[in-house]
C-alpha positions in Angstrom: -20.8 117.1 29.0 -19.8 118.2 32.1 -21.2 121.2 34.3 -19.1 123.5 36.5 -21.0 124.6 39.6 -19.1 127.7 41.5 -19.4 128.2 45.5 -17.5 130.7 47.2 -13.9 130.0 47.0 -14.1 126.5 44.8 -15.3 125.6 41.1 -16.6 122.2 41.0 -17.3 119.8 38.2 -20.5 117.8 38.1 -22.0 115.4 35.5 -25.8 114.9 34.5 -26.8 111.8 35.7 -30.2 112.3 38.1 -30.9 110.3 41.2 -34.4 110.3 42.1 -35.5 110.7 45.5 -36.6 107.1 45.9 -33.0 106.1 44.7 -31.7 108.2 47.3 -33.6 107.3 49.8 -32.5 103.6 49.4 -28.6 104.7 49.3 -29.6 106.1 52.6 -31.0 103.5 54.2 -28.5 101.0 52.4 -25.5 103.3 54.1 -27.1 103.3 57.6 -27.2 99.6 57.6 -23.6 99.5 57.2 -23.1 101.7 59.4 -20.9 104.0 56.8 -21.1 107.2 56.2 -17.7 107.5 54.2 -19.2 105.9 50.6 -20.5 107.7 47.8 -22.4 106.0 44.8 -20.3 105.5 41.8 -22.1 105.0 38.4 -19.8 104.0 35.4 -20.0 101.9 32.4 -17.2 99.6 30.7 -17.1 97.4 27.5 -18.8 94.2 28.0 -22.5 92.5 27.8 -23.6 91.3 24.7 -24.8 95.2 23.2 -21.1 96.3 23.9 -21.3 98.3 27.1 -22.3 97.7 30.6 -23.4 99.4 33.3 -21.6 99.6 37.0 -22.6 100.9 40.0 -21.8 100.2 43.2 -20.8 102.3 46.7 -17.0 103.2 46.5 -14.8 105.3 49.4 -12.5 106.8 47.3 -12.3 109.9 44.8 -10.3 109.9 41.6 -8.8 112.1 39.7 -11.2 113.6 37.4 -14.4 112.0 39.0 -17.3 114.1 38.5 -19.5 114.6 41.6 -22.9 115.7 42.3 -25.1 116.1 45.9 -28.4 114.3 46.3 -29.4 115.5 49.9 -26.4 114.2 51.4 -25.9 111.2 48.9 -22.8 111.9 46.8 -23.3 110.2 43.4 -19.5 110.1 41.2 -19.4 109.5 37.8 -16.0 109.2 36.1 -14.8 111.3 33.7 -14.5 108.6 30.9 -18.3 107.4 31.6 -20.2 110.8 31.6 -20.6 111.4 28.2 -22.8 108.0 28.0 -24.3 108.8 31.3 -25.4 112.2 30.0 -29.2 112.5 31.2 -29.3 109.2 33.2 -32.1 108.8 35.9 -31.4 106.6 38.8 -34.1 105.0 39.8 -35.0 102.1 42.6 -37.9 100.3 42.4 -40.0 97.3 45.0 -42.3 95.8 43.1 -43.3 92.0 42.4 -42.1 92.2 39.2 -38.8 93.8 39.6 -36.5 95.0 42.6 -33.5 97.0 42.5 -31.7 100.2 41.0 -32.8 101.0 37.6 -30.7 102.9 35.4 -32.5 104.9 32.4 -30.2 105.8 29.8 -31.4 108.5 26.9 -28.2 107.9 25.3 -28.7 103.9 25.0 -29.4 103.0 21.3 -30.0 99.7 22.0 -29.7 97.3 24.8 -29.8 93.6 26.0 -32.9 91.1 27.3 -31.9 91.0 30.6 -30.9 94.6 30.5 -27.9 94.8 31.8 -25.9 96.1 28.9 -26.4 99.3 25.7 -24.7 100.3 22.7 
């Protein structure tokens, strides 16, 4: 499902995946290291993984045809239009912790997934 947002002159199609602000905060601070300020955070999924889907995200310069974009204080997060109907209420998490470091990705729509996490049905 997608969700048309409408500013002045331009309708503009966004998806439902959420980024929290810690998650954004670390895009941030990942971007500033770089040095870039041209990259936007892409979340996807493609077959794979052992439950039959897998999860990508990674920072990407250019927009497609069809991506799906939504504003996080200044961090642009782009979800194709193939993958937002499995994205669908997605919360994009980072966490620091002993026992785990590193973007989380909470998926409502996940029947099952994985062990190690990294792939859903």
């Amino acid at each position: 499902m997608s969700v048309e947002t409408t500013t002045a002159h331009t309708t503009e199609k966004t998806h439902g995946v959420e980024l929290t602000e810690v998650a954004a905060t670390k895009v941030k601070s990942l971007l500033e290291q770089e040095g870039r300020d041209d990259l936007r955070l892409r979340v996807g999924v493609q077959p794979g993984g052992c439950s039959g889907l897998i999860y990508q995200l990674y920072f990407d310069e250019r927009t497609l045809d069809g991506d799906l974009v939504r504003d996080f204080g200044g961090v642009e997060v782009v979800v194709d239009r193939m993958s937002s109907p499995y994205l669908e209420g997605a919360t994009i998490d980072f966490a620091d912790t002993i026992e785990k470091q590193g973007f989380t990705i909470d998926n409502p729509n996940a029947g099952s997934s994985c062990a190690c996490g990294d792939s859903f049905s």
